[in-house]
C-alpha positions as CSV (number, residue, x, y, z in Angstrom):
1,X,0.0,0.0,0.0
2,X,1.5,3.3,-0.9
3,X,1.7,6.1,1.8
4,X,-1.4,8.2,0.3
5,X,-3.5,5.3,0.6
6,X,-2.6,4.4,3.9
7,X,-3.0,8.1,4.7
8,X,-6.0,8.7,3.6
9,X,-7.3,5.4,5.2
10,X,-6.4,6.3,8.3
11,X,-7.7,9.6,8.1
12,X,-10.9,8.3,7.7
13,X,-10.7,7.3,11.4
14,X,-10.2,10.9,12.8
15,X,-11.9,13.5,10.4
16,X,-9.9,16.2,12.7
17,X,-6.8,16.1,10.4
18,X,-6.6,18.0,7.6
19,X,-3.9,16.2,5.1
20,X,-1.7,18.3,3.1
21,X,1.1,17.1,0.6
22,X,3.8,17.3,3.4
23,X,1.6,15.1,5.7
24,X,0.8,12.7,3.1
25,X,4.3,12.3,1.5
26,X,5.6,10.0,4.8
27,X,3.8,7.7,7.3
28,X,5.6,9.3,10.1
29,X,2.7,11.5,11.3
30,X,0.2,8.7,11.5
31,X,1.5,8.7,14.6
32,X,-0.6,12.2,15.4
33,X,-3.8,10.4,15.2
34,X,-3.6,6.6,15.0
35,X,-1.0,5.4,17.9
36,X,1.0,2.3,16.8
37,X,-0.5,1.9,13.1
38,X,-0.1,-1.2,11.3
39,X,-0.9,-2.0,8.1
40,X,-1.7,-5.9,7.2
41,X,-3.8,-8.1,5.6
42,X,-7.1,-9.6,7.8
43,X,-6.8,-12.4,9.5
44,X,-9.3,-14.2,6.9
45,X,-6.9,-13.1,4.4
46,X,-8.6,-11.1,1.5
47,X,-9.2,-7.7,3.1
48,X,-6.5,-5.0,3.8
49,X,-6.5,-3.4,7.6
50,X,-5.1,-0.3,9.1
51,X,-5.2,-0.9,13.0
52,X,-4.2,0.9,16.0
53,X,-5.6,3.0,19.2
54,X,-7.4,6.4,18.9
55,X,-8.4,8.6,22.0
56,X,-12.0,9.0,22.3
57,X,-13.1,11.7,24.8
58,X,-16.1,10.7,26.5
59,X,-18.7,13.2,28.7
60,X,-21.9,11.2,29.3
61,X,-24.8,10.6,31.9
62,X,-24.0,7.6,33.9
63,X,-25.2,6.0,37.3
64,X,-23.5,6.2,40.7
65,X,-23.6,2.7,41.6
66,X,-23.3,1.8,44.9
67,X,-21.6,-1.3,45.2
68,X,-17.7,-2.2,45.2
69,X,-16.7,-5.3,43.2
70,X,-16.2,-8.3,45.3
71,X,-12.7,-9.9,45.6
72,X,-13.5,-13.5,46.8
73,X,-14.9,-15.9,44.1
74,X,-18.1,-16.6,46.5
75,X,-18.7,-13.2,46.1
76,X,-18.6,-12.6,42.9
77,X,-21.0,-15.7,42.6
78,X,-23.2,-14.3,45.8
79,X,-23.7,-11.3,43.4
80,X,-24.8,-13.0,40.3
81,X,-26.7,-15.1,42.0
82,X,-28.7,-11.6,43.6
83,X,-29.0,-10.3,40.3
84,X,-30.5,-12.9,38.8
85,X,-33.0,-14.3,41.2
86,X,-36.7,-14.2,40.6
87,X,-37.8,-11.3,42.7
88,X,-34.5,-9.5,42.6
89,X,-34.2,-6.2,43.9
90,X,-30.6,-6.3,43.6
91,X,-30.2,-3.5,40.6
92,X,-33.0,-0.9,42.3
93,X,-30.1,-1.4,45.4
94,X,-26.9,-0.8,43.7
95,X,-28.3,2.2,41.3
96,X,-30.4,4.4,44.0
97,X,-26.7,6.7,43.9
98,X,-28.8,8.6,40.9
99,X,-27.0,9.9,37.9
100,X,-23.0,9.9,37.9
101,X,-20.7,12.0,34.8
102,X,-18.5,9.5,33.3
103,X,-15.7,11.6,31.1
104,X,-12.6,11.3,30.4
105,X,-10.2,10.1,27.5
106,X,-10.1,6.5,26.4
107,X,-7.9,4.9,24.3
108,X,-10.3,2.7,21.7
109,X,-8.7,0.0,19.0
110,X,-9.9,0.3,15.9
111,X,-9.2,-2.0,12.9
112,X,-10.4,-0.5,9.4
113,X,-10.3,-3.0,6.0
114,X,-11.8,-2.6,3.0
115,X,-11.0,-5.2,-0.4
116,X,-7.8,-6.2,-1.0
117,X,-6.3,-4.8,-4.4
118,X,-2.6,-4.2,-6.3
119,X,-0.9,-1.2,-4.9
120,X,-1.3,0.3,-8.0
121,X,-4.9,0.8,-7.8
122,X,-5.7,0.8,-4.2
123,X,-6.1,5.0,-4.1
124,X,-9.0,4.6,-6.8
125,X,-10.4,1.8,-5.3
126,X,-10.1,3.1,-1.6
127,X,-12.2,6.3,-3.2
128,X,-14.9,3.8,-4.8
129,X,-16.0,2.6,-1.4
130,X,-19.0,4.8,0.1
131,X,-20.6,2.1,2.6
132,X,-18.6,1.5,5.9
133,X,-20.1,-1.5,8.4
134,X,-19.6,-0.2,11.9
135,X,-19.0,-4.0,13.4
136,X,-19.8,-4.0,17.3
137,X,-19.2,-7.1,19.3
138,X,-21.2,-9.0,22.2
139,X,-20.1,-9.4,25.9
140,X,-16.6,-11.5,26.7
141,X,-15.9,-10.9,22.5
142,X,-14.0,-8.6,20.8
143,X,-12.9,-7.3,17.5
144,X,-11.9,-11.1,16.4
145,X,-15.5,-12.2,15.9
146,X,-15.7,-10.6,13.0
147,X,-12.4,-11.8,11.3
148,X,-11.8,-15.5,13.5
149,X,-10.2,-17.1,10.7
150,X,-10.1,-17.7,6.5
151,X,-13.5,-18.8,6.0
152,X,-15.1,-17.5,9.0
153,X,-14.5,-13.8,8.4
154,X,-17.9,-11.2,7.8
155,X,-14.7,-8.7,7.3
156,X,-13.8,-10.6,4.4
157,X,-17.4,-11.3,3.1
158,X,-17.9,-7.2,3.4
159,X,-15.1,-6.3,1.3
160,X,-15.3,-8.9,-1.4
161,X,-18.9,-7.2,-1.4
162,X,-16.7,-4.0,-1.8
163,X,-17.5,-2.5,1.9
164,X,-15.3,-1.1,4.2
165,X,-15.8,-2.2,7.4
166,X,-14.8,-0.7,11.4
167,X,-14.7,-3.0,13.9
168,X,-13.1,-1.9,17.2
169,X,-12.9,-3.1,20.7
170,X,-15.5,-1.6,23.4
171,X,-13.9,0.2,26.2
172,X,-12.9,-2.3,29.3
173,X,-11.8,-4.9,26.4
174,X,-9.2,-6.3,24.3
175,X,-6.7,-4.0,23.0
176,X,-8.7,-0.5,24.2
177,X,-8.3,1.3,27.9
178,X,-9.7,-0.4,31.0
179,X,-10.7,2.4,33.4
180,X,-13.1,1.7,36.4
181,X,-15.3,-1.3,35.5
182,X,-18.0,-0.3,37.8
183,X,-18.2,3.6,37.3
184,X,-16.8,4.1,34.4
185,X,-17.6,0.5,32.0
186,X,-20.8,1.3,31.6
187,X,-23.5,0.8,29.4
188,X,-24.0,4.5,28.3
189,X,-20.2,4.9,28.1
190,X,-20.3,1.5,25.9
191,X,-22.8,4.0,23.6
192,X,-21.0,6.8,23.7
193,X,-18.0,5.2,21.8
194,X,-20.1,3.6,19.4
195,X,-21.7,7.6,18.8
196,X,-18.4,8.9,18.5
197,X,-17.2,6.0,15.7
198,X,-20.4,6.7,13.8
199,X,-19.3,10.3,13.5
200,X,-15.5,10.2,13.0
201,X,-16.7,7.9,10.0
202,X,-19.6,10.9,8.9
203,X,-16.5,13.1,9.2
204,X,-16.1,15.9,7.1
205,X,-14.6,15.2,3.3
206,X,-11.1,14.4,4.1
207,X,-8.4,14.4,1.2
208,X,-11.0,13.7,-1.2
209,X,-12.7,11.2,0.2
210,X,-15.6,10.5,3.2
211,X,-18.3,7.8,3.6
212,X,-21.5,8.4,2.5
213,X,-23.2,6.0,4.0
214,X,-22.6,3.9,7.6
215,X,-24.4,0.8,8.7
216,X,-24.4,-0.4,11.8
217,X,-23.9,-4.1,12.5
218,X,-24.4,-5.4,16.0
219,X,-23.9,-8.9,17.8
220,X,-24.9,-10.1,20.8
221,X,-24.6,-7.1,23.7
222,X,-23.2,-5.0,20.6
223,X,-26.4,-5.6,19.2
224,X,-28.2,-4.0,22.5
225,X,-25.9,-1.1,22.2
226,X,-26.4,-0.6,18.4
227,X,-30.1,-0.4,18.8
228,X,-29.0,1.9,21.8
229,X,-28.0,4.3,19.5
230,X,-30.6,3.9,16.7
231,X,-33.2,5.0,19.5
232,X,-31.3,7.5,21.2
233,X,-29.7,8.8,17.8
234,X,-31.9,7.6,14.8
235,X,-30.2,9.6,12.2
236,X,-27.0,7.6,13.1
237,X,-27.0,4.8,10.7
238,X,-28.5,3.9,7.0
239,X,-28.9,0.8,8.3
240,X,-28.4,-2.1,10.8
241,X,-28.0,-5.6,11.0
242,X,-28.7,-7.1,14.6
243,X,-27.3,-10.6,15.3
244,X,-28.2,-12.4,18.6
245,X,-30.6,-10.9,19.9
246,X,-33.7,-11.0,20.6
247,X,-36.7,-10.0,21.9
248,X,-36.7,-12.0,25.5
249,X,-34.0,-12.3,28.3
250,X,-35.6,-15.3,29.5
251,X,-32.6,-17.5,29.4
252,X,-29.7,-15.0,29.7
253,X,-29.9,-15.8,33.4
254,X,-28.7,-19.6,32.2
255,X,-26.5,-18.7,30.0
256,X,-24.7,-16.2,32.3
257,X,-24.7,-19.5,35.4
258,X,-23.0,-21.3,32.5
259,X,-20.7,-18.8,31.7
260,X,-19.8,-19.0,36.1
261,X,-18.0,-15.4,35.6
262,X,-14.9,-15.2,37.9
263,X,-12.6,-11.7,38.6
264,X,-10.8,-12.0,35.1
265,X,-7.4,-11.4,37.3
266,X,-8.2,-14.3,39.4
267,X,-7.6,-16.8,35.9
268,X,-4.9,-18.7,35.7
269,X,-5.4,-19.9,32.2
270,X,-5.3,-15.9,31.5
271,X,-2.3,-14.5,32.4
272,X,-3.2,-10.9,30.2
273,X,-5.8,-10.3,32.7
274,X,-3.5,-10.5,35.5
275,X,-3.0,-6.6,36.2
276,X,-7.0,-6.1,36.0
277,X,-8.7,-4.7,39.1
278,X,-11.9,-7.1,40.7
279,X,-14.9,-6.5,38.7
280,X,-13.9,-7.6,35.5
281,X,-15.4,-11.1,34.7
282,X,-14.5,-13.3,32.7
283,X,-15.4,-17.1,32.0
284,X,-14.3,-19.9,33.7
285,X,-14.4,-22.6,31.4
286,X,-14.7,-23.3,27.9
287,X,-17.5,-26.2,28.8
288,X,-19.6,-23.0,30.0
289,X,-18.5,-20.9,26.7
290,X,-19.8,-23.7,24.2
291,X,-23.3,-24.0,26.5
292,X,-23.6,-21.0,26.1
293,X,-22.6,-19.3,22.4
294,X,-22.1,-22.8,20.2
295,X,-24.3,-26.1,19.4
296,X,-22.5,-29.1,18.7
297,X,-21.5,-30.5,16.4
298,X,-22.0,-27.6,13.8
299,X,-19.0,-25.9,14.6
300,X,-15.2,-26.0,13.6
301,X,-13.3,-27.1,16.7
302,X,-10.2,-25.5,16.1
303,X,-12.8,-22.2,15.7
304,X,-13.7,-22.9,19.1
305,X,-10.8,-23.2,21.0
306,X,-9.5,-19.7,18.9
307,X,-12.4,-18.2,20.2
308,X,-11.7,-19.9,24.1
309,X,-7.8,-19.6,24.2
310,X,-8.8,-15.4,23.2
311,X,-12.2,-15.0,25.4
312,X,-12.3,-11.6,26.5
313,X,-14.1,-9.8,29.5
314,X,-17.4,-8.4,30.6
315,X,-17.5,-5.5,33.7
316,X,-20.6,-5.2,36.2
317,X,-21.0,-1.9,35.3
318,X,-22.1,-3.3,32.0
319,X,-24.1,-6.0,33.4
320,X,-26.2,-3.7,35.7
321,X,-26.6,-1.1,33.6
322,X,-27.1,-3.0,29.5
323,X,-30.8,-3.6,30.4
324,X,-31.6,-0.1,30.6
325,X,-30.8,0.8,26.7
326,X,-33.4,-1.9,25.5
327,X,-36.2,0.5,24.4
328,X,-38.1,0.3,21.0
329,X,-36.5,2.7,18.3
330,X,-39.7,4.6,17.4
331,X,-37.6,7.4,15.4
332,X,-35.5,5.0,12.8
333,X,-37.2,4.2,9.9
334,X,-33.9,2.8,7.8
335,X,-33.7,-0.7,7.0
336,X,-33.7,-3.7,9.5
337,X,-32.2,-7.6,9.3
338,X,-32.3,-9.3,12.5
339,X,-29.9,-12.6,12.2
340,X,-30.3,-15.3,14.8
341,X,-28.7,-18.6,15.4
342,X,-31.1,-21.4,15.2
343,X,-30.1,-22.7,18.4
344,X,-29.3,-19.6,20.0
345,X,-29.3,-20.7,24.1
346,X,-28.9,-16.9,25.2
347,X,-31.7,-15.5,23.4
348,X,-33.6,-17.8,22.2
349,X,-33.7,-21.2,25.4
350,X,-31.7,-23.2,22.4
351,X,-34.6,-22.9,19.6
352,X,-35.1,-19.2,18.0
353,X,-38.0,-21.2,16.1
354,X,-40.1,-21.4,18.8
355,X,-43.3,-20.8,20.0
356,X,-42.6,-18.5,16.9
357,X,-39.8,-16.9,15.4
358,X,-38.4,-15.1,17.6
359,X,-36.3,-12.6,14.9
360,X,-39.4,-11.8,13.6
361,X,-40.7,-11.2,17.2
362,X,-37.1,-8.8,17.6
363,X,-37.8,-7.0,14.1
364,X,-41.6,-5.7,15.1
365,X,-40.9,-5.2,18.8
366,X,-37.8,-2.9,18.6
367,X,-38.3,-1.3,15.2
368,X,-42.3,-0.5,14.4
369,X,-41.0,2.1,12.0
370,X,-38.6,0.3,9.7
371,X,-38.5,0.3,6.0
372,X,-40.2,-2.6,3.7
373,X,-36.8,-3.4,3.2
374,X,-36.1,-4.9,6.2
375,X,-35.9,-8.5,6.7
376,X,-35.4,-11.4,9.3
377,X,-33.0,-14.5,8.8
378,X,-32.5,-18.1,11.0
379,X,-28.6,-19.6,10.4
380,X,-29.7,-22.8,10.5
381,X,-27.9,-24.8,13.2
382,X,-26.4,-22.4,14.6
383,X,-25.8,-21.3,18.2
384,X,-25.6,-18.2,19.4
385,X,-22.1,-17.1,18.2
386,X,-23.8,-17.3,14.1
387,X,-19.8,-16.1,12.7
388,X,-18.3,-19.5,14.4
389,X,-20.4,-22.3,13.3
390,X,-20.4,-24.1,9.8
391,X,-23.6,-22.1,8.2
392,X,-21.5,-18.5,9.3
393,X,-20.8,-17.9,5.6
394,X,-24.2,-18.4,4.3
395,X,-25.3,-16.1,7.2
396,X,-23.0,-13.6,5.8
397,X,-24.2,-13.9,2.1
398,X,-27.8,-12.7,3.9
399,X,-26.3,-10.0,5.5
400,X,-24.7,-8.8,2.5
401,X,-27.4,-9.2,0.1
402,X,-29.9,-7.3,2.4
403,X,-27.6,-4.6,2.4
404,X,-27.5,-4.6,-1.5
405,X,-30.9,-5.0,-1.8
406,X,-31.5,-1.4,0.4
407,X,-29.4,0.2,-2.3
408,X,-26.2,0.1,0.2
């Protein structure tokens, strides 16, 4: 990739730089805007990536929560076990501090790819693209679930479809900053970022080139918080593609006893999370990850135990405050697919067929104003993480062609 390519790539990212010819004649001043960029191929292999950090100033309405995460395992179970319990009054405890302010400026990775091409045509084709995919992950994921591995990468299905996509880690995960993960890792701070991406990649024309259009695809928790912001800021995206979700929590309660969340820094099989205050979870066992996100046999097991060996964190700031984005999003009236495992346990109690579908349930619920163009699909044997098992391609090819079929 020449340096005006990967210039103007990266400049997408942060619309705050204006490029001259001095800028553009050297990657040295990346550095201004993107720390640390590399350049690369995706991990599926046919998509070129620019990836780094970029600090993202946040200044949001939070809640004051009134509890201090618990050090000893029994604890952390006690806690869980509180929250989850059929008469719980465990949130109205923790959250009667009222309103907090969470600002401050995070650090947030970002990984942007778009087709694959000769050098000597990537600045024309870079210009060609006018549809980004802002890809959000779920809870204890991160930016990996959408590129795990060659055949199992929606990156590499959006660019052969000629998209661009974003995907980034959510603050408190992966490669991006881990502030407080009770005061701080919340759910509206989780939204904020997401805000923020959605207008860096809006930004204003930069060296010749902006998006004109940005969709916003979801899975999972990143789901919750991209209907978040299609409710709270409908003008946001063109369009968005929700993947499990649904619209029940009936059995996240399961899923989550499954999962048997311990302090992250308490793992031994995790030694990255060693530094990590109390509060950030993690799971303890990959028997509990494949109750809860895959169905056997319909999976690659070599996927799997990628997707165990890198399993990733949730905070209980997150977990007490998610529920309180769910809200219908009366105001957007783009397009709408809702994508859902077959078998999805969190969602869905293992069957997203039954007593009816339950995507279909998701789509009319959440989104009574959404275009004719929106649509609902089931990846047939899949569990809840759809990008992992066998049918994940064919679940792409549905995602793409609803985009194309919106004119995206």
């Amino acid at each position: 990739m020449n340096s005006s390519t990967f210039l103007r790539i990266a400049s997408l990212i942060n619309p705050f730089i204006g490029l001259t010819s001095a800028t553009t004649s050297s990657c040295s001043n990346t550095n201004d805007f993107l720390t640390n960029p590399i350049v690369g191929p995706s991990t599926g292999g046919r998509s070129t990536c620019i990836s780094g950090t970029i600090p993202l100033t946040l200044n949001t309405t939070g809640l004051n929560i009134l509890y201090s995460p618990p050090q000893a395992q029994s604890a952390v179970t006690e806690s869980l076990v509180e929250l989850f319990q059929s008469d719980s009054s465990f949130i109205a405890q923790v959250t009667a501090g009222g309103p907090s302010t969470i600002s401050g400026t995070y650090d947030i990775f970002v990984k942007l790819c778009h087709p694959s091409s000769s050098s000597s045509d990537l600045d024309s084709l870079s210009t060609s693209i006018k549809t980004v995919q802002l890809l959000t992950h779920g809870a204890t994921l991160d930016h990996t679930y959408w590129d795990i591995a060659p055949g199992y990468s929606y990156v590499d299905a959006a660019s052969a479809a000629g998209y661009a996509t974003l995907s980034y880690d959510q603050l408190g995960v992966g490669l991006s900053a881990h502030p407080d993960p009770i005061q701080t890792v919340q759910a509206s701070s989780q939204l904020a970022v997401t805000h923020q991406l959605v207008s860096l990649l809006r930004g204003a024309d930069i060296a010749g080139y902006a998006f004109e259009n940005v969709v916003g695809v979801g899975h999972s928790a990143g789901s919750t918080l991209t209907q978040g912001v299609t409710t709270r800021y409908p003008s946001d995206f063109d369009a968005v593609i929700l993947s499990g979700t649904s619209a029940s929590a009936a059995t996240v309660a399961l899923t989550v006893a499954a999962f048997n969340f311990i302090n992250a820094n308490a793992d031994p099989a995790a030694p990255q999370f060693k530094g990590l205050p109390a509060g950030f979870l993690t799971q303890q066992s990959a028997a509990g990850i494949q109750f809860a996100f895959y169905r056997y046999p319909n999976y690659d097991e070599a996927v799997f135990e990628e997707q165990v060996a890198n399993k990733q964190t949730n905070t209980l700031g997150v977990l007490l405050t998610l529920g309180g984005l769910v809200a219908p999003s009366t105001e957007f009236t783009g397009p709408v697919q809702i994508v859902n495992g077959q078998h999805d346990m969190v969602f869905c109690g293992g069957n997203c067929l039954y007593p009816t579908d339950q995507s279909e349930v998701a789509l009319s619920t959440f989104y009574p104003a959404a275009s004719k163009g929106s649509q609902t699909y089931i990846a047939a044997g899949a569990g809840h993480c759809i990008a992992a098992h066998e049918s994940g391609p064919d679940s792409f090819n549905e995602m793409i062609q609803f985009l194309q079929a919106n004119g995206l």
